[in-house]
N, CA and C atoms of all chains as a GROMACS GRO file, in nm:
protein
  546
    1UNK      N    1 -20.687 -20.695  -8.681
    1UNK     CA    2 -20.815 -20.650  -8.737
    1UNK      C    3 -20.796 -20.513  -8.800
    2UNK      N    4 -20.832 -20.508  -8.928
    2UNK     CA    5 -20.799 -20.405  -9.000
    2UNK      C    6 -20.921 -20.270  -8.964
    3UNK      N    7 -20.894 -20.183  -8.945
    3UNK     CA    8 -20.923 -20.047  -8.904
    3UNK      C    9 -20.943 -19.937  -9.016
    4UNK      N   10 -21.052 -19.825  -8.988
    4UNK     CA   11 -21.061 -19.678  -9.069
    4UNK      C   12 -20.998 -19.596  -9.024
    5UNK      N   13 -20.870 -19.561  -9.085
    5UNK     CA   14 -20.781 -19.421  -9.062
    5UNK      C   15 -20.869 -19.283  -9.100
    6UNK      N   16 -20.898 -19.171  -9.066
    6UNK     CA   17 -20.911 -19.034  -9.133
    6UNK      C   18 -20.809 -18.944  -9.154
    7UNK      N   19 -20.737 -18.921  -9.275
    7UNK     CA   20 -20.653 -18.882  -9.326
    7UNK      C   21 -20.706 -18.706  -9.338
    8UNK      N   22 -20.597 -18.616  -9.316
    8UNK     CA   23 -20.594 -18.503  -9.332
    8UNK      C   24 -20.456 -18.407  -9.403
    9UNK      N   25 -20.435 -18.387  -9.489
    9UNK     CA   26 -20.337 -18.386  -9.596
    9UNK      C   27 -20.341 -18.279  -9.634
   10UNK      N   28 -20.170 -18.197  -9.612
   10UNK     CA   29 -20.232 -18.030  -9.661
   10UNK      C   30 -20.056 -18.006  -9.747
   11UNK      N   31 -20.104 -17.986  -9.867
   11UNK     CA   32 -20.017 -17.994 -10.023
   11UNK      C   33 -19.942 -17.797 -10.011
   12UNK      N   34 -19.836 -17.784  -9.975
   12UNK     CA   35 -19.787 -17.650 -10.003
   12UNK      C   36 -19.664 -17.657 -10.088
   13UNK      N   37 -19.657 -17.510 -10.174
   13UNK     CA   38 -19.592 -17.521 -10.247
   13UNK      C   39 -19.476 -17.462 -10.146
   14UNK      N   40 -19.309 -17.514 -10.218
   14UNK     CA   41 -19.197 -17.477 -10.141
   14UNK      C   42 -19.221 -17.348 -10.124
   15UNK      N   43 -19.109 -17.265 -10.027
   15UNK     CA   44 -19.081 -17.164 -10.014
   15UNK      C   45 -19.013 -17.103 -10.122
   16UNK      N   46 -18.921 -17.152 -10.193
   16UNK     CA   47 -18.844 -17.105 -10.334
   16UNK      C   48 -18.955 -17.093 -10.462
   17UNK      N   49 -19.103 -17.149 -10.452
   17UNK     CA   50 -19.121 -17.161 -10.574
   17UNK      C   51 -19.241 -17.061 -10.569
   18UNK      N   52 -19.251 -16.981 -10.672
   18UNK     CA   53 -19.323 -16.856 -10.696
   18UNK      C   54 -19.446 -16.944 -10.712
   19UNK      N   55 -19.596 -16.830 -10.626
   19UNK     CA   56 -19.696 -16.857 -10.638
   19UNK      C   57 -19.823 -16.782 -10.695
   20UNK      N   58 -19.795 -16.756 -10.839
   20UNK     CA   59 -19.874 -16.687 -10.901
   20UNK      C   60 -20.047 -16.667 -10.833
   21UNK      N   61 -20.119 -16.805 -10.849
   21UNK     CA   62 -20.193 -16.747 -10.802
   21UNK      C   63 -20.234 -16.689 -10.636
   22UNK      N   64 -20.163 -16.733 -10.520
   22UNK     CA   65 -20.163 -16.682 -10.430
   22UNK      C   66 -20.121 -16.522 -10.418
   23UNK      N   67 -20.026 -16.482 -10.567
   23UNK     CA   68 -19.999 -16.349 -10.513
   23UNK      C   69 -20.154 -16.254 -10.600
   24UNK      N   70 -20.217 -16.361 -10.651
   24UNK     CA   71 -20.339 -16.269 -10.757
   24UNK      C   72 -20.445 -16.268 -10.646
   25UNK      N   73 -20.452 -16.378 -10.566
   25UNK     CA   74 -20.564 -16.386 -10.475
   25UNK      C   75 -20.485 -16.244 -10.384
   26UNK      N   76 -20.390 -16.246 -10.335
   26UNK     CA   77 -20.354 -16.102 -10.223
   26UNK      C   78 -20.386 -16.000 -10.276
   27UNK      N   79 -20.390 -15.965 -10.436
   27UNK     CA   80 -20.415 -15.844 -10.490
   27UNK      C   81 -20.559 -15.814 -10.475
   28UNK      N   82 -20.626 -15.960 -10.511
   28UNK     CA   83 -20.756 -15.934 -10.484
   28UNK      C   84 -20.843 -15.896 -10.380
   29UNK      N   85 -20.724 -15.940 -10.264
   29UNK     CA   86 -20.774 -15.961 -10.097
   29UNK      C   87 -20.766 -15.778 -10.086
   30UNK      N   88 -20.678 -15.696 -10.125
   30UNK     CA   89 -20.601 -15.598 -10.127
   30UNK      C   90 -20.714 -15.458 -10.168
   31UNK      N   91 -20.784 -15.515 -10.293
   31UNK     CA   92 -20.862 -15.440 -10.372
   31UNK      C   93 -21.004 -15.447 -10.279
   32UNK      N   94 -21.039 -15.554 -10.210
   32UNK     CA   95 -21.130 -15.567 -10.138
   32UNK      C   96 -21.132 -15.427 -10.037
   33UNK      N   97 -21.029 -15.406 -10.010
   33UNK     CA   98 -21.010 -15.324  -9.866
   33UNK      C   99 -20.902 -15.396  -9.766
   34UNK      N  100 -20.852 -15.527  -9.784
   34UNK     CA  101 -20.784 -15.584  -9.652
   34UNK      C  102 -20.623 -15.543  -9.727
   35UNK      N  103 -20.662 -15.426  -9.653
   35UNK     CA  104 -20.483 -15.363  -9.713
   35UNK      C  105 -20.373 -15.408  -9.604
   36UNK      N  106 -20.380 -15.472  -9.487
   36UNK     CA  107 -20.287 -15.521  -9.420
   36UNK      C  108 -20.221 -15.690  -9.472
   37UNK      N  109 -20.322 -15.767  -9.576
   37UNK     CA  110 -20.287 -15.870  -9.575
   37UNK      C  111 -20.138 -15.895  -9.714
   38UNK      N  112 -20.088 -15.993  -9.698
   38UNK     CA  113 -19.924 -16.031  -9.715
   38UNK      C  114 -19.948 -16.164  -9.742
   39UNK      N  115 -19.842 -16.256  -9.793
   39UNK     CA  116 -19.776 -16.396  -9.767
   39UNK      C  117 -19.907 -16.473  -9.834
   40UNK      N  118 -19.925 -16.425  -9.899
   40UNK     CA  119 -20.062 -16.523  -9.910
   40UNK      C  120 -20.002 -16.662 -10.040
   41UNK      N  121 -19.991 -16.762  -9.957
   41UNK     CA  122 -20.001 -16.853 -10.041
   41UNK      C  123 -20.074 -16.995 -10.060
   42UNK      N  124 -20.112 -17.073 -10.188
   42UNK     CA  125 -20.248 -17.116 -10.209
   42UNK      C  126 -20.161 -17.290 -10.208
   43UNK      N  127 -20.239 -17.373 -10.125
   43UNK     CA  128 -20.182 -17.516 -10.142
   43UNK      C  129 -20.312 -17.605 -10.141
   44UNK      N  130 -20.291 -17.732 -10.158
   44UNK     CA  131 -20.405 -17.762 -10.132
   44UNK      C  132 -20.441 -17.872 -10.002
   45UNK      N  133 -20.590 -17.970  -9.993
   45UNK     CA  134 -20.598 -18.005  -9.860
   45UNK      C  135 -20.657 -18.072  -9.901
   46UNK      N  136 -20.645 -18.234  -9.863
   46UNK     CA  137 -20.693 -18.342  -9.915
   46UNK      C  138 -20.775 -18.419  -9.766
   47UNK      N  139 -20.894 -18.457  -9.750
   47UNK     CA  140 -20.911 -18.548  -9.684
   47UNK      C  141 -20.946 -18.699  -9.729
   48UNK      N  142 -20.925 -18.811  -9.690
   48UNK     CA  143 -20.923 -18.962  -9.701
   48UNK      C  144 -20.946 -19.047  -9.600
   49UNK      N  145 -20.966 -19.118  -9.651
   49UNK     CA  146 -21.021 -19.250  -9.508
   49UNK      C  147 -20.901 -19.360  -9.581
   50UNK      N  148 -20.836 -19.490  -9.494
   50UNK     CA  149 -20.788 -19.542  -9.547
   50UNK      C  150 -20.793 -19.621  -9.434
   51UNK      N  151 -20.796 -19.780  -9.522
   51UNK     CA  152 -20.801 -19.866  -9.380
   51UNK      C  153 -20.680 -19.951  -9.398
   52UNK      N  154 -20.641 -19.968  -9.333
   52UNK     CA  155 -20.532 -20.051  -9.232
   52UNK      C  156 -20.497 -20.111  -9.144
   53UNK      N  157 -20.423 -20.213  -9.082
   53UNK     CA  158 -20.413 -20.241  -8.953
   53UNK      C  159 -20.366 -20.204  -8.868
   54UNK      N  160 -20.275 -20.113  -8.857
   54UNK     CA  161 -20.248 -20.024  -8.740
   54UNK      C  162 -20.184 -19.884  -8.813
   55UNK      N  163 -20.212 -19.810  -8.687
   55UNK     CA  164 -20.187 -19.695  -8.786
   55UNK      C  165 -20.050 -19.623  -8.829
   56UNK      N  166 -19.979 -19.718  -8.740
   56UNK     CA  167 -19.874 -19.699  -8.851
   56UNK      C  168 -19.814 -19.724  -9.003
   57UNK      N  169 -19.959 -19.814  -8.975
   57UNK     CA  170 -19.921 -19.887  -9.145
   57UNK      C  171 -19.979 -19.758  -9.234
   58UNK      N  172 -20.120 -19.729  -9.170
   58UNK     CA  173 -20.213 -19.610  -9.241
   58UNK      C  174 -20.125 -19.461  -9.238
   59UNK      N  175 -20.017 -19.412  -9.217
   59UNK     CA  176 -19.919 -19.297  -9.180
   59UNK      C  177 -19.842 -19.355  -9.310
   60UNK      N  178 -19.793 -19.478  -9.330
   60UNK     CA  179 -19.699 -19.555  -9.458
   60UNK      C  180 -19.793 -19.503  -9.571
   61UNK      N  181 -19.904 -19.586  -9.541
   61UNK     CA  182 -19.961 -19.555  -9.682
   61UNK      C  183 -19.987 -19.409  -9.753
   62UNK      N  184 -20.031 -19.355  -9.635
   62UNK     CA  185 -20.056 -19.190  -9.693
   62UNK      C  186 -19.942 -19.119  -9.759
   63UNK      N  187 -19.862 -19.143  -9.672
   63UNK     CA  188 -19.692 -19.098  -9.715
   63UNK      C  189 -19.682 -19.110  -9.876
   64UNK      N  190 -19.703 -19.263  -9.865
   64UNK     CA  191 -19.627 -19.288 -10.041
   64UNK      C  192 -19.780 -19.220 -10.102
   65UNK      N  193 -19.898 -19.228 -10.094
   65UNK     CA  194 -20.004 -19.182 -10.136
   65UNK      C  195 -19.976 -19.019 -10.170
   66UNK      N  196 -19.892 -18.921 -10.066
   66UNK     CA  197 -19.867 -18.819 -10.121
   66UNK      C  198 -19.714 -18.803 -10.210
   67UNK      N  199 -19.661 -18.896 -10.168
   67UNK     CA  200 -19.525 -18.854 -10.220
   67UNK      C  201 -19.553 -18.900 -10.405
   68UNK      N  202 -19.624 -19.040 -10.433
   68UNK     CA  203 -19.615 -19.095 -10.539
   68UNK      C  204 -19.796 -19.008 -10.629
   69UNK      N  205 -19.898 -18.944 -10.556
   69UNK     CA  206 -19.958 -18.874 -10.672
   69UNK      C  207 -20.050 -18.731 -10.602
   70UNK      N  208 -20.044 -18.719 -10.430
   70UNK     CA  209 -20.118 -18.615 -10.434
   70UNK      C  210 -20.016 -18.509 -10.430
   71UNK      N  211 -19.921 -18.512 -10.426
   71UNK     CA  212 -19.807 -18.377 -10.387
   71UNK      C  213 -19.666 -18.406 -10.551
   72UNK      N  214 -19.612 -18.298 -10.576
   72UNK     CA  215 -19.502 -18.287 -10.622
   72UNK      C  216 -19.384 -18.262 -10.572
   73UNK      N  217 -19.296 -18.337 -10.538
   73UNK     CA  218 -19.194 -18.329 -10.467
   73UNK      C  219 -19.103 -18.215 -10.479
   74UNK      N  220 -19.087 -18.237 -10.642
   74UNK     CA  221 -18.987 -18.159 -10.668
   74UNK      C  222 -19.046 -17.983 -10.633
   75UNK      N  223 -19.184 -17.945 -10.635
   75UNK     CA  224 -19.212 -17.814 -10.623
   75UNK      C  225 -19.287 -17.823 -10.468
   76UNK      N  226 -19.325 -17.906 -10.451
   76UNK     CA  227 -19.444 -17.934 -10.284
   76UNK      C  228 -19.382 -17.980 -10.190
   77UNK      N  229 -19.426 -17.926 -10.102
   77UNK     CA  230 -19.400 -18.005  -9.928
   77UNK      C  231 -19.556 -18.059  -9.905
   78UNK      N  232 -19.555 -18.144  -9.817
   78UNK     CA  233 -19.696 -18.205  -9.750
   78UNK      C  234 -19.666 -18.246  -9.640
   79UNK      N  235 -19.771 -18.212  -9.511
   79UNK     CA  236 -19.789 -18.303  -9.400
   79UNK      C  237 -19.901 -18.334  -9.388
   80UNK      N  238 -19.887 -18.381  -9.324
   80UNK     CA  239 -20.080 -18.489  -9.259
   80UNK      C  240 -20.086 -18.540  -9.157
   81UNK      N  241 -20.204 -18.565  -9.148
   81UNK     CA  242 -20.229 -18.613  -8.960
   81UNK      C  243 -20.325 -18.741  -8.975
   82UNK      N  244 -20.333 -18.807  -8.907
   82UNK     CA  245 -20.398 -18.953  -8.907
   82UNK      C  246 -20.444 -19.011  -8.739
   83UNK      N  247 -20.571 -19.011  -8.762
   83UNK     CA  248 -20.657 -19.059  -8.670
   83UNK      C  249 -20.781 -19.138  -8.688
   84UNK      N  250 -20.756 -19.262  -8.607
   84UNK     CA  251 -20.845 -19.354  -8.647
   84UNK      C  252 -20.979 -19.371  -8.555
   85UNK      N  253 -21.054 -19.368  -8.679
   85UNK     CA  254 -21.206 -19.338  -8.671
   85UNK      C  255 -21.255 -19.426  -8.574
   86UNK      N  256 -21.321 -19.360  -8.462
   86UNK     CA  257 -21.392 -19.461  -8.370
   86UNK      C  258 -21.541 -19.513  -8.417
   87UNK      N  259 -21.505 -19.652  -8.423
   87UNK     CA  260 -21.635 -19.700  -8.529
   87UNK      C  261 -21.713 -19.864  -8.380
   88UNK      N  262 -21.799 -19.882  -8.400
   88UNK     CA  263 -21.844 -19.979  -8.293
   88UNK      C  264 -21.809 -20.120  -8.366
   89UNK      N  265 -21.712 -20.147  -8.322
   89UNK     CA  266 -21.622 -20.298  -8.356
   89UNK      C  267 -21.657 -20.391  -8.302
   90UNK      N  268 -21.744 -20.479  -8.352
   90UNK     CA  269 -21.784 -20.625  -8.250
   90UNK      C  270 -21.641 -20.695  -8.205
   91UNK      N  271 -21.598 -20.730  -8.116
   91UNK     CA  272 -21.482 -20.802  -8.064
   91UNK      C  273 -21.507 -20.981  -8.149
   92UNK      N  274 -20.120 -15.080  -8.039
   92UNK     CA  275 -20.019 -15.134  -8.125
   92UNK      C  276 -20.071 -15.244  -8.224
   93UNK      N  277 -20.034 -15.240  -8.386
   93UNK     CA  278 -20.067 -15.329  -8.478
   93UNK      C  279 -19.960 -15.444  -8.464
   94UNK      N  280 -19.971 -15.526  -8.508
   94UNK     CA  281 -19.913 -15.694  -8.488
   94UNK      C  282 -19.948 -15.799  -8.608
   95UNK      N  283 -19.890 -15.847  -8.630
   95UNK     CA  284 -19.908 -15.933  -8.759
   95UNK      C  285 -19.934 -16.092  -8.717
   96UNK      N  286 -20.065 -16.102  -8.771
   96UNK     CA  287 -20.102 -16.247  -8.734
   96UNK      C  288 -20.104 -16.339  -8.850
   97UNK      N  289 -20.063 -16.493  -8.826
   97UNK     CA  290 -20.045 -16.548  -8.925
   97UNK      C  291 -20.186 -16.682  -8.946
   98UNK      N  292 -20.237 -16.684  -9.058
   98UNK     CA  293 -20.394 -16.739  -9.094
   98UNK      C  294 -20.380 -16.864  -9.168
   99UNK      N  295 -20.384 -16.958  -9.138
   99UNK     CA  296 -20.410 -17.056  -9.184
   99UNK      C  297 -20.559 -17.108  -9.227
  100UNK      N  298 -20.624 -17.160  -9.357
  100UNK     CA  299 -20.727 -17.126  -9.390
  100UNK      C  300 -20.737 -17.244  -9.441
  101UNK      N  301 -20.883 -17.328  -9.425
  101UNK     CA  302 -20.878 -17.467  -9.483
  101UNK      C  303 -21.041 -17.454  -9.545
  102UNK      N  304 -21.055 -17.467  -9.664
  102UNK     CA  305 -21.159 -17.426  -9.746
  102UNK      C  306 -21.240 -17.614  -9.831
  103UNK      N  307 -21.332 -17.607  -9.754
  103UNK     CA  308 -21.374 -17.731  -9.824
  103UNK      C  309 -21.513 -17.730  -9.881
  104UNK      N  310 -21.535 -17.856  -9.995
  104UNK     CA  311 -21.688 -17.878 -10.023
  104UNK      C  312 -21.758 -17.917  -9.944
  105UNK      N  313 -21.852 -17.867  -9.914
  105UNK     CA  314 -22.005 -17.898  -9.854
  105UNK      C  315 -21.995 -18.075  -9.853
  106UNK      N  316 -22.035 -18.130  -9.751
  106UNK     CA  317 -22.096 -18.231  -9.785
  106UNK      C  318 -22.150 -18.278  -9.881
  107UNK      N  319 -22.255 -18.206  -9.923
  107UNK     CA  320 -22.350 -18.245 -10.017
  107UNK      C  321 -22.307 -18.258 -10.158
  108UNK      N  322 -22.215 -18.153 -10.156
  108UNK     CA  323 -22.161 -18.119 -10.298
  108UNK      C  324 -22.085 -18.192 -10.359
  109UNK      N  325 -22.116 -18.255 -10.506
  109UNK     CA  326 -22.010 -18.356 -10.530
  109UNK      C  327 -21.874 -18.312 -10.564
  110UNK      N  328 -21.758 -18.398 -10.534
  110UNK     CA  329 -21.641 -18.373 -10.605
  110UNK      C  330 -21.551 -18.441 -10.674
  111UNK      N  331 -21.648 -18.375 -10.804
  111UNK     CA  332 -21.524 -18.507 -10.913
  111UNK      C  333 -21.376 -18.525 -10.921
  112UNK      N  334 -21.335 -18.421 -10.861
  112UNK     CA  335 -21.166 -18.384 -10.849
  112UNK      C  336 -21.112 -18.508 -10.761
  113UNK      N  337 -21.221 -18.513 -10.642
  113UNK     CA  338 -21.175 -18.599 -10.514
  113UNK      C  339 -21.191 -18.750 -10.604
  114UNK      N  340 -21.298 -18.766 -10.694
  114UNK     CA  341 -21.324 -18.930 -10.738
  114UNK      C  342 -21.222 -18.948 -10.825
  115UNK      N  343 -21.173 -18.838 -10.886
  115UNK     CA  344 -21.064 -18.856 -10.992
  115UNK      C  345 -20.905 -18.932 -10.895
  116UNK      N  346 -20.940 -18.847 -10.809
  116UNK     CA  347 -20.784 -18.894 -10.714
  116UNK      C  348 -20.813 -19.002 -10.657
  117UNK      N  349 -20.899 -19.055 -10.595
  117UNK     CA  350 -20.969 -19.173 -10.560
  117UNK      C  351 -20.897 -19.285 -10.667
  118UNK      N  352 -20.981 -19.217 -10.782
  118UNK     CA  353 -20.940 -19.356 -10.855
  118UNK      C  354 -20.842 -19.364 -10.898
  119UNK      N  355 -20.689 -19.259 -10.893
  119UNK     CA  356 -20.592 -19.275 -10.908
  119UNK      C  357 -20.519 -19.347 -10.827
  120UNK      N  358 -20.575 -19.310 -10.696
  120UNK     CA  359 -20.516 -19.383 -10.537
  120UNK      C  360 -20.519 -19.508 -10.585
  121UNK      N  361 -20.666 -19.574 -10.584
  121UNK     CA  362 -20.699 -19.722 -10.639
  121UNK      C  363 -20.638 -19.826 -10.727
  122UNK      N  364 -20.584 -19.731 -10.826
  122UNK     CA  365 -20.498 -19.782 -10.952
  122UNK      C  366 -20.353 -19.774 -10.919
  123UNK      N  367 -20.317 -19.703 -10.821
  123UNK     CA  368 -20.203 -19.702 -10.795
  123UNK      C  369 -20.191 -19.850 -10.673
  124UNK      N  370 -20.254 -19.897 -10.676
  124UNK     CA  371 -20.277 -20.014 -10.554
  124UNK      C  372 -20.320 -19.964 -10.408
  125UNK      N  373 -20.366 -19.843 -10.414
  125UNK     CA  374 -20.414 -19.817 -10.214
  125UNK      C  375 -20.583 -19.822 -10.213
  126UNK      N  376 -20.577 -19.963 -10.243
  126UNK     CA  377 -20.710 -20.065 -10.228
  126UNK      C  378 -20.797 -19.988 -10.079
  127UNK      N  379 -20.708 -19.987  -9.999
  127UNK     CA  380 -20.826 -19.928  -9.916
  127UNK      C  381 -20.860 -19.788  -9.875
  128UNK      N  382 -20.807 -19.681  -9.983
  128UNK     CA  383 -20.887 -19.558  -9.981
  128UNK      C  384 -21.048 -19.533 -10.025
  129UNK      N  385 -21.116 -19.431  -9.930
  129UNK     CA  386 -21.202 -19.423  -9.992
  129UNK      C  387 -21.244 -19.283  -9.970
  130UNK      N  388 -21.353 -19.232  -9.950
  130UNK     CA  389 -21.361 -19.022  -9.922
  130UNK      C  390 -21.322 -18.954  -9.948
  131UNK      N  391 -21.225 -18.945 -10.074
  131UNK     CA  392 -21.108 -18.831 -10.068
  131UNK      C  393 -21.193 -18.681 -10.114
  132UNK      N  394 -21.171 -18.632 -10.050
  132UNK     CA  395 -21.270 -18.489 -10.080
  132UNK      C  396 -21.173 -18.375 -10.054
  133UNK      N  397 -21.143 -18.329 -10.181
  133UNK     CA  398 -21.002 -18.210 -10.206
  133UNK      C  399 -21.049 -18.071 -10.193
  134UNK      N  400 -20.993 -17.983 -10.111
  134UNK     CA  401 -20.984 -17.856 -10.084
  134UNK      C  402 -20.896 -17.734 -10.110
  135UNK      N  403 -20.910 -17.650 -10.056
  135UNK     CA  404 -20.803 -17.595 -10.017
  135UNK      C  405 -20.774 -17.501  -9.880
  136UNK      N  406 -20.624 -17.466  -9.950
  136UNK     CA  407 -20.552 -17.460  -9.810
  136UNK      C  408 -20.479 -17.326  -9.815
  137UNK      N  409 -20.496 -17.234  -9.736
  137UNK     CA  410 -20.444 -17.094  -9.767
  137UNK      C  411 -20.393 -17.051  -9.644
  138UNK      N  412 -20.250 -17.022  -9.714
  138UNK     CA  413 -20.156 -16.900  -9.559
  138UNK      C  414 -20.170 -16.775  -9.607
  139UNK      N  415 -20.190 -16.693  -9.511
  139UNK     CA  416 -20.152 -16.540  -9.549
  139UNK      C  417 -20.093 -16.496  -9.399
  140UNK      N  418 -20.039 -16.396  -9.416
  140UNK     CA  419 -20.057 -16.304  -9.275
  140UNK      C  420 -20.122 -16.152  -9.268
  141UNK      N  421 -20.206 -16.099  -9.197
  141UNK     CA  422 -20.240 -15.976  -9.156
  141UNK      C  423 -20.184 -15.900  -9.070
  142UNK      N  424 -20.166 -15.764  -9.064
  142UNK     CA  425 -20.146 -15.704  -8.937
  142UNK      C  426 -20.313 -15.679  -8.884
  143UNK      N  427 -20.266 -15.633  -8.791
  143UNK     CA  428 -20.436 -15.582  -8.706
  143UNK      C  429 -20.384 -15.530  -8.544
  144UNK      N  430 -20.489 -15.522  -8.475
  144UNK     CA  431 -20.414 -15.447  -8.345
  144UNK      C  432 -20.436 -15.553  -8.257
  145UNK      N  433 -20.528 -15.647  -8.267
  145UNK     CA  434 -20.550 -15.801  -8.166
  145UNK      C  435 -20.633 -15.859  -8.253
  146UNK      N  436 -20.606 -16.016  -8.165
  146UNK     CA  437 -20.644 -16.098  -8.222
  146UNK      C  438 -20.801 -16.120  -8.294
  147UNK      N  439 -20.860 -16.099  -8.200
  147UNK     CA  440 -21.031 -16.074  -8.251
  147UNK      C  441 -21.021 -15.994  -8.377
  148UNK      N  442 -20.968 -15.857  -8.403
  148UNK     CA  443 -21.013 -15.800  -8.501
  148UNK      C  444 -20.907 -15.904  -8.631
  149UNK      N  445 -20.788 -15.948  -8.600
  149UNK     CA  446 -20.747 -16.048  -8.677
  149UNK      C  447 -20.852 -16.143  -8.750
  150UNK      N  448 -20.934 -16.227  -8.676
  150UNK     CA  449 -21.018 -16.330  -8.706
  150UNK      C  450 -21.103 -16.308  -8.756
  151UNK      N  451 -21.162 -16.182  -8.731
  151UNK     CA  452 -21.271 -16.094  -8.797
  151UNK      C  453 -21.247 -16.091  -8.920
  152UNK      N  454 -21.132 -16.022  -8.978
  152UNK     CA  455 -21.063 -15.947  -9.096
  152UNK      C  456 -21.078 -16.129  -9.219
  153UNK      N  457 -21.006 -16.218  -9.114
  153UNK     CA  458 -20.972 -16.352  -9.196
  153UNK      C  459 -21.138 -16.422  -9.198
  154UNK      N  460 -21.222 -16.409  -9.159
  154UNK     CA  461 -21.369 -16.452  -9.175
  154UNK      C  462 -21.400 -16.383  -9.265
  155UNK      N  463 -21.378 -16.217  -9.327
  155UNK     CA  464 -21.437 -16.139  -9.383
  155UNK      C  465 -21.345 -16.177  -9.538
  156UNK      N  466 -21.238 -16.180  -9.523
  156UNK     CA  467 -21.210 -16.255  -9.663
  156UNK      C  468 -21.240 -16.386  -9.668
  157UNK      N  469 -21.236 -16.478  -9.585
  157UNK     CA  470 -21.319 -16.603  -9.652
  157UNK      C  471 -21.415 -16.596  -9.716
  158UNK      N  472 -21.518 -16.517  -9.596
  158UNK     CA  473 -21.696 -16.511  -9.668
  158UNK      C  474 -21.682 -16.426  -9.853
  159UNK      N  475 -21.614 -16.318  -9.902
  159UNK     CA  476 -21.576 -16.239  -9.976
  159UNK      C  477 -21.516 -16.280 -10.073
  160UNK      N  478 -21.431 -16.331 -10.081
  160UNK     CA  479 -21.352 -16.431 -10.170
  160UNK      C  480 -21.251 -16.572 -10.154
  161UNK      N  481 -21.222 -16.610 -10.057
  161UNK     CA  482 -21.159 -16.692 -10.052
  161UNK      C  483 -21.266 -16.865 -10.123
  162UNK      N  484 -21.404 -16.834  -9.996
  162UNK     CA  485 -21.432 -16.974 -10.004
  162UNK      C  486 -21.592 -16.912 -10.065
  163UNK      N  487 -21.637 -17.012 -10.165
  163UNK     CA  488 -21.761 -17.007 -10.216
  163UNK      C  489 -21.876 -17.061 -10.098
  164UNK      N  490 -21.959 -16.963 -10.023
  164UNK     CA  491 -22.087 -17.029  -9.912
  164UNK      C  492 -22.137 -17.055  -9.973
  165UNK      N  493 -22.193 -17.087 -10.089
  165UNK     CA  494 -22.327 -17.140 -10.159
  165UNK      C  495 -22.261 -17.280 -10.144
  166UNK      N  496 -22.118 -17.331 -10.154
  166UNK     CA  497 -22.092 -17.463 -10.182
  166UNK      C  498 -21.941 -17.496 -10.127
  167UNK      N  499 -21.927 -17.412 -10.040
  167UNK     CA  500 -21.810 -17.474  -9.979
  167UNK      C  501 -21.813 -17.408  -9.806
  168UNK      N  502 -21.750 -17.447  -9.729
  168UNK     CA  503 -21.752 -17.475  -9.587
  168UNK      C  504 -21.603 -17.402  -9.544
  169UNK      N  505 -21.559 -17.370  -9.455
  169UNK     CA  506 -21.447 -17.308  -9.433
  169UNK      C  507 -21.383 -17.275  -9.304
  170UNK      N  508 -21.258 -17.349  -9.238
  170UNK     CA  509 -21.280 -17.341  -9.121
  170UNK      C  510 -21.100 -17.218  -9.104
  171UNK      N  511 -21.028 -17.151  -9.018
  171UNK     CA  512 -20.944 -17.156  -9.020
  171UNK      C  513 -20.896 -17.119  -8.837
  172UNK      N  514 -20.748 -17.097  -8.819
  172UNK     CA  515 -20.665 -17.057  -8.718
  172UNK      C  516 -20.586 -16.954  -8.722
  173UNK      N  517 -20.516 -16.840  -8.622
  173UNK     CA  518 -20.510 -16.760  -8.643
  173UNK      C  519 -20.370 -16.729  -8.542
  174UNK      N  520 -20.272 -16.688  -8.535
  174UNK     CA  521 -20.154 -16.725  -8.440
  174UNK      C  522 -20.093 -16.580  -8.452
  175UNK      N  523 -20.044 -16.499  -8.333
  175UNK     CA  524 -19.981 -16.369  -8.385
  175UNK      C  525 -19.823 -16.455  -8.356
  176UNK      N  526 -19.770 -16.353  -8.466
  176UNK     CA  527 -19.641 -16.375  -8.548
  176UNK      C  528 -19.530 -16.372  -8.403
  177UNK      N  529 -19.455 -16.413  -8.339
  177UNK     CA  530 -19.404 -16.357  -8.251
  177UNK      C  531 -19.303 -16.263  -8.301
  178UNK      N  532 -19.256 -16.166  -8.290
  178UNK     CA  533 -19.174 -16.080  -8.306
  178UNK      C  534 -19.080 -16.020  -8.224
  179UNK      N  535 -19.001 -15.946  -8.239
  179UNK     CA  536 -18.915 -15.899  -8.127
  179UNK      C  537 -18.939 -15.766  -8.152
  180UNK      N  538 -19.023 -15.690  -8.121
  180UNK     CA  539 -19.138 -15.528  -8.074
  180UNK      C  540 -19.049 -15.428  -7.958
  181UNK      N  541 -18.969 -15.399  -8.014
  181UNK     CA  542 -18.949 -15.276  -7.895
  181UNK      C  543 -19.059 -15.222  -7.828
  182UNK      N  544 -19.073 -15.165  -7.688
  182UNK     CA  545 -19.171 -15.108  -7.622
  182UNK      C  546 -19.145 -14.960  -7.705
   0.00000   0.00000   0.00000
């Protein structure tokens, strides 16, 4: 019986690859007054529902879902987390 | 003593608020064959690190740039976490 996954998906750019606007947002953070803040870098965060039959299948799908259009490999890393939605399932 | 804490920051739309970005990826998901996505509602996702002298005034500092610039309150929601850096601190 096929099932609702809730997908949580968070898109960062590598460590090697320069992040313009994360270093414009620190300048900005900077100019504010938060003169201690650093490292600031900007990725993004996807949430999804996806249904499947078990959730390992729904962990498959997300995978190729980020590898093939929400993330760039060649410049992005991504992880995600997957938990399936407790919904009232007639047996 | 100051200490450097590291902020993980997850910046999303309101409920209410539509997001064509998320229907755009939606319907890319769809066309790409992952028939059973549906919600995708895109955010973002921000690291930085601060120094500060403890954690509270840490969380403080990272609430005060969310509300300020990171995340729009009229239309976006914003949750984050806050971890000091471990270091090796001479007494």
């Amino acid at each position: 019986m096929s099932q609702t996954y809730q997908a949580q998906i968070y898109v960062t750019l590598r460590p090697s690859v320069l992040d313009p606007a994360g270093t414009a947002v620190q300048s900005g953070l900077q100019q504010l007054g938060f003169t201690g803040v650093a490292g600031v870098r900007i990725g993004k965060y996807v949430e999804l529902t996806v249904t499947a039959e078990t959730e390992a299948e729904a962990r498959q799908q997300v995978d190729q879902m980020c590898d093939r259009l929400l993330a760039n490999p060649t410049i992005e890393n991504y992880r995600f987390e997957v938990q399936a939605l407790t919904e009232g399932v007639a047996a």
